[in-house]
TORBAGU-360881 format. One record per residue (C-alpha): residue number from 0; x, y, z; residue in three letters. Coordinates in pm, whole numbers, plus 50000, padded with zeros to 5 digits. Last residue first. Layout:
BEGIN
<pt num="NUM" east="X" north="Y" up="Z" residuo="ALA"/>
...
END
This chain:
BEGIN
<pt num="66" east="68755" north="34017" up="62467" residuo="UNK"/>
<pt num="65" east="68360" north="34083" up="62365" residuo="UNK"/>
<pt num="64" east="68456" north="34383" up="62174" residuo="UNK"/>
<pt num="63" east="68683" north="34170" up="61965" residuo="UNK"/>
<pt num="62" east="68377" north="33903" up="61860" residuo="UNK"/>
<pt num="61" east="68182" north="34185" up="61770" residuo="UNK"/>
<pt num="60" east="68393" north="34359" up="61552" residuo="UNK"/>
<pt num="59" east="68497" north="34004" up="61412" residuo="UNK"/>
<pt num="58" east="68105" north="33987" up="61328" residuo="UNK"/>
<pt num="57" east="68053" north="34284" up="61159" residuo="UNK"/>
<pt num="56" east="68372" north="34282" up="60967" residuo="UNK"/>
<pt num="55" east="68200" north="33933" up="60807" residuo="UNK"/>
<pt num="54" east="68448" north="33707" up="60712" residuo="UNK"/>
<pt num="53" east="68435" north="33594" up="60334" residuo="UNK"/>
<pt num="52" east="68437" north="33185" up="60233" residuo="UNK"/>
<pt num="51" east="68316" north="33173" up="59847" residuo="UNK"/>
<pt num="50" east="68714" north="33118" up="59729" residuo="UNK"/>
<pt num="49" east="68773" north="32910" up="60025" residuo="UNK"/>
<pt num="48" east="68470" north="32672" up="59935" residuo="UNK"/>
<pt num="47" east="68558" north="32667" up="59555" residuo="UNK"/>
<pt num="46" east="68926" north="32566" up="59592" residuo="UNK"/>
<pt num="45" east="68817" north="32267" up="59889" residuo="UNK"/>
<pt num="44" east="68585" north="32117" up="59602" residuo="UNK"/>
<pt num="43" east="68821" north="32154" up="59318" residuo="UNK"/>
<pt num="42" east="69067" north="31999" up="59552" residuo="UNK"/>
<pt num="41" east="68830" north="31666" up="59640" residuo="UNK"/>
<pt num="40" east="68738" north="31694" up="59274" residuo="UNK"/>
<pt num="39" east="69150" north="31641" up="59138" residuo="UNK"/>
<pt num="38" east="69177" north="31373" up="59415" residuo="UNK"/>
<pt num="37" east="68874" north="31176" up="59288" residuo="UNK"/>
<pt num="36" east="68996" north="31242" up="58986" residuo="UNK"/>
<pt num="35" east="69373" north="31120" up="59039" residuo="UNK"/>
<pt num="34" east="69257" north="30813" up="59221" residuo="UNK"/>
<pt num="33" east="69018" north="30714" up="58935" residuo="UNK"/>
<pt num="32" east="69249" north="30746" up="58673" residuo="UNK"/>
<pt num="31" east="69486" north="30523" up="58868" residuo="UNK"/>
<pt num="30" east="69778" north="30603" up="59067" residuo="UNK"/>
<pt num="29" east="70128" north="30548" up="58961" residuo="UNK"/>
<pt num="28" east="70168" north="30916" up="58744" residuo="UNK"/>
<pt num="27" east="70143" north="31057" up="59123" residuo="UNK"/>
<pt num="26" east="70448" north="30875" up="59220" residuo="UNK"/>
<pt num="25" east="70641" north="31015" up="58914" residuo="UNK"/>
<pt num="24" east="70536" north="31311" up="58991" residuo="UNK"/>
<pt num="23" east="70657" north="31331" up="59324" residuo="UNK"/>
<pt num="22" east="70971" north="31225" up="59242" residuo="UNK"/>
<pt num="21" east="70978" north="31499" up="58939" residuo="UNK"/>
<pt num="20" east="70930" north="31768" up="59244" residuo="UNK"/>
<pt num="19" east="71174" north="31631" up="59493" residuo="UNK"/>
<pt num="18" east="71466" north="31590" up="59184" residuo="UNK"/>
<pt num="17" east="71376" north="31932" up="59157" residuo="UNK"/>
<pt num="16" east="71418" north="32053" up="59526" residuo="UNK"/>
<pt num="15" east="71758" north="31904" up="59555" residuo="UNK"/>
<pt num="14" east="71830" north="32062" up="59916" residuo="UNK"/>
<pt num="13" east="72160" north="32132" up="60004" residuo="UNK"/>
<pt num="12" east="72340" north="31880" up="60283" residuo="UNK"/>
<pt num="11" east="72415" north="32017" up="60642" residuo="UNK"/>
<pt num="10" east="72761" north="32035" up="60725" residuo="UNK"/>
<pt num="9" east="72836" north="31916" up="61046" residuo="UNK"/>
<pt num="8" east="73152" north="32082" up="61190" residuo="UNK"/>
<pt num="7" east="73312" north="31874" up="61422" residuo="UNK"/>
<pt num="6" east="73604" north="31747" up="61159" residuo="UNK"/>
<pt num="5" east="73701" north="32130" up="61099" residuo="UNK"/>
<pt num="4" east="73759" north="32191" up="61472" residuo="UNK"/>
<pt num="3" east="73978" north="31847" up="61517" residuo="UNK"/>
<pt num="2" east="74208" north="32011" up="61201" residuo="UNK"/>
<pt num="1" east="74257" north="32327" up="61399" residuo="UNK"/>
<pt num="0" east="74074" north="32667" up="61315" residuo="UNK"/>
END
């Protein structure tokens, strides 16, 4: 490869995943008490629906005959 070849190249920088992680914790450690539980409940909330939340083999049979 030439020298003008090299200098096209665009080299795409590495991802610092940690330094992503602890800067979202330090942003979360900002909020309030009330923040973080209301957040904490909305997610307890959403956790409990998808772990009650079952699809019915009845009904998908259904559903595909009908296609």
């Amino acid at each position: 490869m030439r020298k003008k070849e090299k200098l096209n190249i665009v080299a795409e920088p590495k991802a610092d995943f940690e330094k992503a992680e602890l800067d979202l914790l330090r942003s979360a450690m900002k909020h309030s008490y009330t923040e973080r539980f209301l957040m904490m409940t909305t997610l307890m909330k959403m956790d409990k629906m998808f772990r009650m939340a079952k699809i019915q083999i009845a009904c998908l049979k259904r559903m595909f005959r009908n296609l």
